[in-house]
C-alpha positions in Angstrom: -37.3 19.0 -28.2 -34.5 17.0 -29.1 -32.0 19.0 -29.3 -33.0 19.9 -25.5 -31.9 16.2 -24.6 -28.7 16.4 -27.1 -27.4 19.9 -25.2 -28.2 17.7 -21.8 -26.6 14.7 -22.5 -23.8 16.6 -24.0 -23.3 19.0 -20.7 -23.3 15.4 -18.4 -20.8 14.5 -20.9 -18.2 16.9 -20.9 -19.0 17.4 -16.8 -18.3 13.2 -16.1 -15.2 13.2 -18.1 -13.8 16.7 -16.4 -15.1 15.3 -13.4 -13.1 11.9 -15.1 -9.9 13.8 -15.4 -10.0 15.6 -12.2 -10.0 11.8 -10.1 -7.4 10.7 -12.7 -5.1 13.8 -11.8 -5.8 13.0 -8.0 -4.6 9.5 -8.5 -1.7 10.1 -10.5 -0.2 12.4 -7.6 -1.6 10.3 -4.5 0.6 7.5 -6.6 3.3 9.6 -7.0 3.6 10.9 -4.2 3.8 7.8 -2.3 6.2 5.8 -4.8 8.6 8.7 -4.4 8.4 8.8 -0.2 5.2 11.8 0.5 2.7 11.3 3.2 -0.2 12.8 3.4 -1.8 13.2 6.5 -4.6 15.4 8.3 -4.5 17.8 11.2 -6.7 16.1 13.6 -6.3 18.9 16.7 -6.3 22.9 16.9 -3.0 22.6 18.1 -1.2 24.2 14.8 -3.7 27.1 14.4 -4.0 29.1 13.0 -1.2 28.1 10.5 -3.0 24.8 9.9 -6.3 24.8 11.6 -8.1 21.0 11.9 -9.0 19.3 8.8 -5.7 20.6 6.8 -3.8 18.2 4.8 -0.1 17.9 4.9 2.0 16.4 2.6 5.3 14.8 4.4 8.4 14.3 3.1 10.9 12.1 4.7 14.0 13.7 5.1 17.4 13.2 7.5 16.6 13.6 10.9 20.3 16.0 10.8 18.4 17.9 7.5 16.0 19.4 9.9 16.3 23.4 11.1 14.5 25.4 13.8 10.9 27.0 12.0 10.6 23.5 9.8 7.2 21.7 10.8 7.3 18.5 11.2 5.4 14.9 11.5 6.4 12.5 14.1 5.0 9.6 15.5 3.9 9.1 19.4 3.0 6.0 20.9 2.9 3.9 17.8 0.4 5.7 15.3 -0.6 8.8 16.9 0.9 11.0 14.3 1.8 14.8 16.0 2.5 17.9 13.4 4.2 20.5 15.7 7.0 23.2 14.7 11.0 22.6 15.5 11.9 25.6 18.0 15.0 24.2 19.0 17.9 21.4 18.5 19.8 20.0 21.1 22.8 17.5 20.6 24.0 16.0 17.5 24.0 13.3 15.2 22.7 9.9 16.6 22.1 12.2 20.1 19.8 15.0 18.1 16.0 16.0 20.1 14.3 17.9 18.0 12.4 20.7 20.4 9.0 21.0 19.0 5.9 23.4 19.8 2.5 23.6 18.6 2.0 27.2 17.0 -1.3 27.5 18.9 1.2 27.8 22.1 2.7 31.3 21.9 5.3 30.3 24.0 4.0 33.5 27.0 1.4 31.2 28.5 3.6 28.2 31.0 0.2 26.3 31.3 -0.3 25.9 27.7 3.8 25.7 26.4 4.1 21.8 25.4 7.6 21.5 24.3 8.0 17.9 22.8 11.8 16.8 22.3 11.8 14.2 18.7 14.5 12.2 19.1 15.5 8.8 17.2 15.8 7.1 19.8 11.8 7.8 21.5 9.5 9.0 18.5 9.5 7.6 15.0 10.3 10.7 13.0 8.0 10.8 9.6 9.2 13.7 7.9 9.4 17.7 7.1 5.7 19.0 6.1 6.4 20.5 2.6 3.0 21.4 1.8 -0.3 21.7 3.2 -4.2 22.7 2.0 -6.3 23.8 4.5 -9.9 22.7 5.0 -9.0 19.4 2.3 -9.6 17.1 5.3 -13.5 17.4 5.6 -13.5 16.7 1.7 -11.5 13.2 2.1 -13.4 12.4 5.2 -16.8 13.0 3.7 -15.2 11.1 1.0 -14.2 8.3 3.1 -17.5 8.5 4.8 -19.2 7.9 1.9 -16.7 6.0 -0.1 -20.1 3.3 -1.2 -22.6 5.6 -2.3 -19.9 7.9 -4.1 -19.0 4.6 -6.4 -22.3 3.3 -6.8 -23.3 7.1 -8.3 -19.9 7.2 -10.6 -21.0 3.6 -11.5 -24.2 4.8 -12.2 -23.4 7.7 -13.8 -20.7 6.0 -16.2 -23.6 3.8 -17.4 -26.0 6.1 -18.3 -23.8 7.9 -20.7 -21.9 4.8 -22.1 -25.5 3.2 -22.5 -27.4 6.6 -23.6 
C-alpha cells in the first residue's frame, strides 16, 4: 500500500509544479508584455465575428497613429474607457488631420442599417494601438478566473501546503 500513496503524492507533485510553471510562464509574458507597451484586452461584443467572436483576447500594441494601414485592427478608446476593437477600412487626411475609418467585420458593409463606420482620430478617440495577436475563447478563462480569483488562491495555498508539509 505504500507505494500507492508514493505514486500519488508523486503525480500531485510533478502536476502542482507543471501547473507551477505554467502560472510562472503566464506572469513572465503578462509582465513583459506590459513593461514593453502590450495591452491585453477582451472582446466584450459580437461585433468582430466571426474573426474574433466575444470572449477573445487581444494583445495591443501601441504604434504611430501615421503606422496604421487599411485591413489593420485596431483598439481605441470611446468616451473615456469604453475600449472598441473594429477594422481600419479607410484613411482620410494626413498627419495631425488623420480619421482612421473603422468597421466592425460583423458589418458586411451590403446591409446600410447595420454599416457603423467610426472615424479614429487624435483629436476625438484615444487611440490604444494595432491588435497584433488574439486567442479566441481565453476571455471566459480570465473571467472565471477573475471571478473566482479567492477560492483559486486559497486551493493553490492549500495545495502548496499539503505537498511542502507531506
Amino acid at each position: 500500500m505504500g507505494n500507492i500513496y508514493k505514486r500519488e503524492n508523486k503525480v500531485l507533485k510533478i502536476s502542482l509544479i507543471v501547473l507551477r510553471n505554467i502560472c510562472l510562464a503566464a506572469l513572465i509574458a503578462l509582465v513583459a508584455g506590459f513593461a514593453f507597451g502590450y495591452k491585453f484586452l477582451t472582446i466584450l461584443t459580437g461585433s468582430m465575428t466571426p474573426t474574433m467572436p466575444v470572449n477573445t483576447v487581444v494583445i495591443v500594441k501601441h504604434v504611430p497613429i501615421s503606422d496604421v494601414q487599411i485591413g489593420d485592427v485596431i483598439t481605441y478608446q470611446v468616451g473615456g474607457k469604453t475600449n472598441v476593437t473594429h477594422r481600419v477600412v479607410d484613411i482620410k487626411g494626413k498627419g495631425d488631420n488623420i480619421a482612421l475609418v473603422t468597421r466592425g467585420d460583423a458589418a458586411d458593409g451590403n446591409d446600410q442599417n447595420v454599416t457603423v463606420e467610426t472615424p479614429v482620430s487624435p483629436a476625438q478617440n484615444k487611440f490604444v494601438g494595432v491588435v497584433v495577436y488574439y486567442v479566441k475563447d481565453l476571455g471566459v478563462a480570465l473571467q472565471l478566473i477573475k471571478e473566482n480569483i479567492i477560492i483559486i488562491t486559497v486551493c493553490v495555498v492549500l495545495a502548496l501546503f499539503i505537498v511542502t508539509y507531506s
